[in-house]
C-alpha positions as CSV (number, residue, x, y, z in Angstrom):
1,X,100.2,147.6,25.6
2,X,98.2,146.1,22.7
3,X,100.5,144.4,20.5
4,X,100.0,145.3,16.5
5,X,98.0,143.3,14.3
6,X,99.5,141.0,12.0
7,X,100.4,142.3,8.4
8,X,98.3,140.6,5.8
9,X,100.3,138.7,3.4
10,X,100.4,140.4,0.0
11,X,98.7,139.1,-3.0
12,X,101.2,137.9,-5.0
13,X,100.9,137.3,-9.5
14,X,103.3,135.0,-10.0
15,X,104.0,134.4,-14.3
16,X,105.3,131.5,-16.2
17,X,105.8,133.7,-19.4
18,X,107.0,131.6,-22.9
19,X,106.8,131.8,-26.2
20,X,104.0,129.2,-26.0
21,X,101.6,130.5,-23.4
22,X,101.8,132.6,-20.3
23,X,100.9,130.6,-17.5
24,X,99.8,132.9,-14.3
25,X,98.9,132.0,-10.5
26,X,97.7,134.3,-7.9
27,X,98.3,134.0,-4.4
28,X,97.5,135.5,-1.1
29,X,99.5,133.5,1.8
30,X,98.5,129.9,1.2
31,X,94.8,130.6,-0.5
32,X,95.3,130.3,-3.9
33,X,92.9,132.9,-5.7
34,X,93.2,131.7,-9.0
35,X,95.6,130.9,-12.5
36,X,95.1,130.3,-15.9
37,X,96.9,130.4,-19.2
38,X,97.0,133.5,-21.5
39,X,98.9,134.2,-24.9
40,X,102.6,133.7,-25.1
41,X,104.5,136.2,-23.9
42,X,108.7,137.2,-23.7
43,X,110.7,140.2,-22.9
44,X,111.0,140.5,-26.5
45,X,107.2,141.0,-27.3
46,X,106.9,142.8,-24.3
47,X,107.2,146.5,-25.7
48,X,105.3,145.1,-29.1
49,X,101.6,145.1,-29.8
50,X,101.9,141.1,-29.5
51,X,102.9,142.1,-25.5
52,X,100.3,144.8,-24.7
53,X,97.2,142.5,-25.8
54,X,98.9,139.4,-23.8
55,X,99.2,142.1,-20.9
56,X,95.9,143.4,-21.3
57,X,94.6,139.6,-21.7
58,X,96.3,138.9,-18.5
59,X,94.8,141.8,-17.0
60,X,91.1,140.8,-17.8
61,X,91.7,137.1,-16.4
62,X,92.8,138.2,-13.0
63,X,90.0,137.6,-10.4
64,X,91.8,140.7,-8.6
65,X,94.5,143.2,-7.7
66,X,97.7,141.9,-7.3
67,X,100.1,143.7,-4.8
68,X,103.1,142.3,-6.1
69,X,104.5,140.4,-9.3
70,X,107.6,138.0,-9.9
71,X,107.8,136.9,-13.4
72,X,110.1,133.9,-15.1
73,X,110.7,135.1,-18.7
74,X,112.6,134.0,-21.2
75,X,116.0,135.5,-22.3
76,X,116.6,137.6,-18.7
77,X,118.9,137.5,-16.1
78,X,117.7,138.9,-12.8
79,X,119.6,142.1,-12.4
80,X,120.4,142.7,-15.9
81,X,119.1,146.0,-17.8
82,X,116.6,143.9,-20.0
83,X,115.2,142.6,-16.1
84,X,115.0,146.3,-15.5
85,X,113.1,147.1,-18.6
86,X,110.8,143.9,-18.6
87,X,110.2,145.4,-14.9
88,X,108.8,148.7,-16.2
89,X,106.5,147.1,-18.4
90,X,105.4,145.3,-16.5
91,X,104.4,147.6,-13.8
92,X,102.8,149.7,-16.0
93,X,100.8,147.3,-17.4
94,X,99.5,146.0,-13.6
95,X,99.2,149.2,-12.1
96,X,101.9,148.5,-9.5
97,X,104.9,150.3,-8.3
98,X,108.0,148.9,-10.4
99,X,109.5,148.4,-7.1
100,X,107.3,145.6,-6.2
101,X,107.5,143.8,-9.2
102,X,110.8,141.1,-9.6
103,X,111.6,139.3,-12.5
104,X,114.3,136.6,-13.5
105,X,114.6,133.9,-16.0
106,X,112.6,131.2,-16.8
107,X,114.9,128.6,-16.6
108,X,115.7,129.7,-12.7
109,X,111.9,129.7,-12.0
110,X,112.3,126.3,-13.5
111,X,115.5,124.8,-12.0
112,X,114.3,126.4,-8.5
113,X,110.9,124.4,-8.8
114,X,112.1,121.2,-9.0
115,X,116.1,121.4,-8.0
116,X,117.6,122.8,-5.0
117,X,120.5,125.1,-6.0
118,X,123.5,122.9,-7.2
119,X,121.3,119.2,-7.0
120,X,121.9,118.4,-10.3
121,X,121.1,119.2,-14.0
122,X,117.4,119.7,-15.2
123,X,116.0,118.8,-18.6
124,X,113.5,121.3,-20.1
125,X,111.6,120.2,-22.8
126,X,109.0,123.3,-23.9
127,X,109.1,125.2,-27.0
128,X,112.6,124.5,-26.9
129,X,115.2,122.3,-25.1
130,X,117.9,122.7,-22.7
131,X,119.9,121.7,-19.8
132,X,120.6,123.8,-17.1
133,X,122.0,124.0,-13.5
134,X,122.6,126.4,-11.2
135,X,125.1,126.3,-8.2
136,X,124.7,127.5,-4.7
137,X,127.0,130.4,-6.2
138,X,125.3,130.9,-9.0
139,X,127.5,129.2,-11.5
140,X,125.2,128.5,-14.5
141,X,126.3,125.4,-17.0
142,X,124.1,125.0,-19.9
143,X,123.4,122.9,-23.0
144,X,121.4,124.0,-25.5
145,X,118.8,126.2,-25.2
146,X,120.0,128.2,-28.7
147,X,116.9,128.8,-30.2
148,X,115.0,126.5,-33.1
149,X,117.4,128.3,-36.4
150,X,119.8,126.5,-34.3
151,X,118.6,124.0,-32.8
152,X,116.0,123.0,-29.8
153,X,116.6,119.5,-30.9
154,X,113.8,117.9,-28.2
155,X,111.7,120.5,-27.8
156,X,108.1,120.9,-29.3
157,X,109.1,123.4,-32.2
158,X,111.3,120.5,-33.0
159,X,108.6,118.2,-33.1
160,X,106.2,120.1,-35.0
161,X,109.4,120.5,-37.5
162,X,109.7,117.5,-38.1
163,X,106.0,116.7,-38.9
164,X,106.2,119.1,-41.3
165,X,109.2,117.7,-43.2
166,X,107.3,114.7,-43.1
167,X,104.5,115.8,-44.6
168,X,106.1,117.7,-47.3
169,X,108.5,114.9,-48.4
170,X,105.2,113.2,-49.3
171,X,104.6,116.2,-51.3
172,X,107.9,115.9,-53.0
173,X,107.5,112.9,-53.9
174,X,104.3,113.5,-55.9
175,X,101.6,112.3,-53.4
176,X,100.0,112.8,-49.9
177,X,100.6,112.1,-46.7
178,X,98.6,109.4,-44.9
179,X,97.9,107.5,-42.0
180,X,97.4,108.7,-38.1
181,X,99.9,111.3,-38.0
182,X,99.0,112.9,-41.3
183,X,95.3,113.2,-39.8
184,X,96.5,114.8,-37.0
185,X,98.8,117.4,-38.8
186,X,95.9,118.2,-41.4
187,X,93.3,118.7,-38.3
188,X,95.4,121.4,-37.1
189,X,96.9,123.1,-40.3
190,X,93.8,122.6,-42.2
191,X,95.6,120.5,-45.1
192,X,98.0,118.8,-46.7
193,X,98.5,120.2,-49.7
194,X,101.7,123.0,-49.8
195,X,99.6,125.9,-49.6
196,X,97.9,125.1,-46.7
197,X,101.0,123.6,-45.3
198,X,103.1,126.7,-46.3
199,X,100.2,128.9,-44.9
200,X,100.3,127.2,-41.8
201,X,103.8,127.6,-41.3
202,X,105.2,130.9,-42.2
203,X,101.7,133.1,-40.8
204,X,103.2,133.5,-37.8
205,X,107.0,134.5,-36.7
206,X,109.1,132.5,-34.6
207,X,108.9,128.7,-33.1
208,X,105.1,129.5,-32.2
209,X,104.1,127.7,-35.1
210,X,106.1,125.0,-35.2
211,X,105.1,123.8,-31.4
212,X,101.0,124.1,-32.1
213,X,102.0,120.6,-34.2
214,X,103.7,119.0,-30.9
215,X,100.7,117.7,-29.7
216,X,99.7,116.1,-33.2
217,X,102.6,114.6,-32.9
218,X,102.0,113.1,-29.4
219,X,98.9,112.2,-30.6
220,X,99.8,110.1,-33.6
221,X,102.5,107.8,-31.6
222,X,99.4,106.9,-28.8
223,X,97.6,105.6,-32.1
224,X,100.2,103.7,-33.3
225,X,101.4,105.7,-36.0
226,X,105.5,104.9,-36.9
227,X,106.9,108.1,-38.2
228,X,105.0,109.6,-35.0
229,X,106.7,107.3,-32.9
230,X,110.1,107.7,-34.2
231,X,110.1,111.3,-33.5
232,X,109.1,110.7,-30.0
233,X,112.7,108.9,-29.7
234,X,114.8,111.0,-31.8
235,X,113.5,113.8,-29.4
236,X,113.7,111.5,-26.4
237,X,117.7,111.0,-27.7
238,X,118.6,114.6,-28.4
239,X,117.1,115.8,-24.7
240,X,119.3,112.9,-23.1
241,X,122.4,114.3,-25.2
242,X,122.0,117.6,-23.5
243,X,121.3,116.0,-20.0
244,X,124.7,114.0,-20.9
245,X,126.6,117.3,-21.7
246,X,126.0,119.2,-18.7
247,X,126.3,116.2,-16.6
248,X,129.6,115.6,-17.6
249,X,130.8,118.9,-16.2
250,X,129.0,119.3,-12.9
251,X,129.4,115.7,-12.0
252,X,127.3,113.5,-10.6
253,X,123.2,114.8,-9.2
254,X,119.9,114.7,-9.8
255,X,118.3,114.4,-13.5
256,X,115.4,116.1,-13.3
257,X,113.2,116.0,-17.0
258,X,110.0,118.5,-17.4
259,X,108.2,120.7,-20.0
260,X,105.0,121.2,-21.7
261,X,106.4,118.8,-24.7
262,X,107.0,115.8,-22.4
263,X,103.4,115.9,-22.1
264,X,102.1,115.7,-25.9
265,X,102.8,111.7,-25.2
266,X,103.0,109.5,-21.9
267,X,105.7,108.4,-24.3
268,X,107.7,110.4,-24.3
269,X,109.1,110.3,-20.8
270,X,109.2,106.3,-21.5
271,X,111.8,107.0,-24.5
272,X,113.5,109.4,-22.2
273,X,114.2,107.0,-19.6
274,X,115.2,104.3,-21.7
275,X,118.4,106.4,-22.7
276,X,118.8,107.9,-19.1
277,X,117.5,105.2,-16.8
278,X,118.1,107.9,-13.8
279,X,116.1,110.6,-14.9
280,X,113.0,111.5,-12.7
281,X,110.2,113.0,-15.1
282,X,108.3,115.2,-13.0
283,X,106.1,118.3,-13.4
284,X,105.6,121.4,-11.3
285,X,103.7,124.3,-11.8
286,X,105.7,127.1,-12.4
287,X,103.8,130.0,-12.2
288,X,102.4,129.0,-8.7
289,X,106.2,128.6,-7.6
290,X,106.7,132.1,-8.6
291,X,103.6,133.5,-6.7
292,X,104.4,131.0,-3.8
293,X,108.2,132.0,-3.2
294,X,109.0,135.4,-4.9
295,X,112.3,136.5,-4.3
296,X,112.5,139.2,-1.4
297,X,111.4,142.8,-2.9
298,X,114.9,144.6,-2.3
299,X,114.5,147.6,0.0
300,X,110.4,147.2,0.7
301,X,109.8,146.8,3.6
302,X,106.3,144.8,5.3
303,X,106.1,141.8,2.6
């Protein structure tokens, strides 16, 4: 009797999604096929005009046909009717079934990627800022994480916030702006004047605009610049608080630090470990942890 062939392992999308970028990795087995970065994307935009052209953008980078999808997206909570509708859209949008598409939050696909369930407490410094963990028994304990009209203190909209209040307290007090970090604001908003400022600021909804400065700001403190550099701390203190926070109720465990806005400056993880000499700055690629280890498709059977 001729035993069966071996099933071929599936060819798996994994998605970073954010309101940054949408970072994607496709796998079969151990060959990795390909990944990239496309537009931001959230459950929010998903049903908007915003989510179809990141969808279809997605669609037209993919070097093929995925048989399955897990997604880390912001705001959702594996299981929860939002999951199921992100699900749907999904689906739709790939051509798949929506029972082989999975979905849970970002912050999991994060904590999962670099913590073992119930290690200790993970900084995340992107858009925004929190500090999560996530027990064994899925006991979540956060800090932060509230949004930028509340606060992200640490994150990259927070950085590019700042910048701007820099810039336009120059303004108020009847001049200009000047010196490394000015440069680096004005080669990215196309000013300094209020108008091209203002322009800059309010064309698009959301943090997205604020974070696009992050990197000028990263830029500035390498050259030198003092305001620059000063950020970089305050940030580098308001990411430690939250660390702090959550630490002091889940005891004692890995500090784990990571994000897109750790990297704007090498920096930044410097300030970051002067105020939590413990913390282990690392990064990890998301996407291709969600394409590597998807969460079993429930009731599916040959994956």
């Amino acid at each position: 009797m001729t035993a069966p062939a071996p099933l071929d392992p599936p060819t798996v999308l994994g998605l970073d999604a954010g309101g940054s970028g949408t970072k994607w990795a496709l796998r079969r087995g151990e060959e990795r096929l390909g990944g990239g970065r496309v537009s931001p994307l959230t459950a929010l935009t998903l049903p908007t005009p915003a989510g179809a052209a990141a969808l279809a953008e997605l669609c037209a980078a993919l070097p093929g046909v995925p048989s399955r999808l897990h997604a880390g997206m912001p705001g959702l909570s594996a299981g929860s009717p939002q999951a199921a509708q992100a699900r749907e859209h999904l689906a739709a949008a790939l051509g798949l079934p929506p029972e082989r598409v999975t979905v849970e939050g970002d912050l999991d696909l994060a904590y999962r990627a670099h913590l073992a369930p119930g290690e200790g407490v993970l900084i995340y410094a992107g858009t925004g800022s929190i500090a999560y963990h996530a027990s064994a028994e899925g006991r979540v304990v956060r800090a932060g994480g509230r949004g930028y009209r509340i606060g992200d203190d640490g994150g990259g909209a927070s950085l590019g916030r700042a910048a701007l209040r820099w810039a336009t307290d120059a303004l108020d007090f009847g001049g200009e702006a000047r010196g490394p970090l000015a440069e680096e604001i004005a080669a990215i908003t196309g000013g300094l004047d209020w108008p091209a400022l203002r322009d800059f600021t309010y064309a698009a909804p959301g943090a997205s605009a604020l974070a696009r400065l992050a990197p000028a700001v990263g830029r500035a403190a390498d050259r030198g610049d003092d305001a620059a550099l000063g950020m970089l701390a305050q940030a580098a203190t308001s990411l430690a608080e939250l660390g702090r926070r959550v630490a002091g109720q889940v005891g004692e465990g890995a500090l784990v630090a990571t994000g897109g806005a750790m990297r704007v400056s090498p920096l930044f993880p410097e300030y970051l470990r002067r105020e939590l000499p413990s913390v282990r700055v690392q990064w990890r690629d998301h996407a291709e942890e969600a394409a590597r280890r998807p969460p079993p498709l429930p009731n599916v059977s040959g994956d």
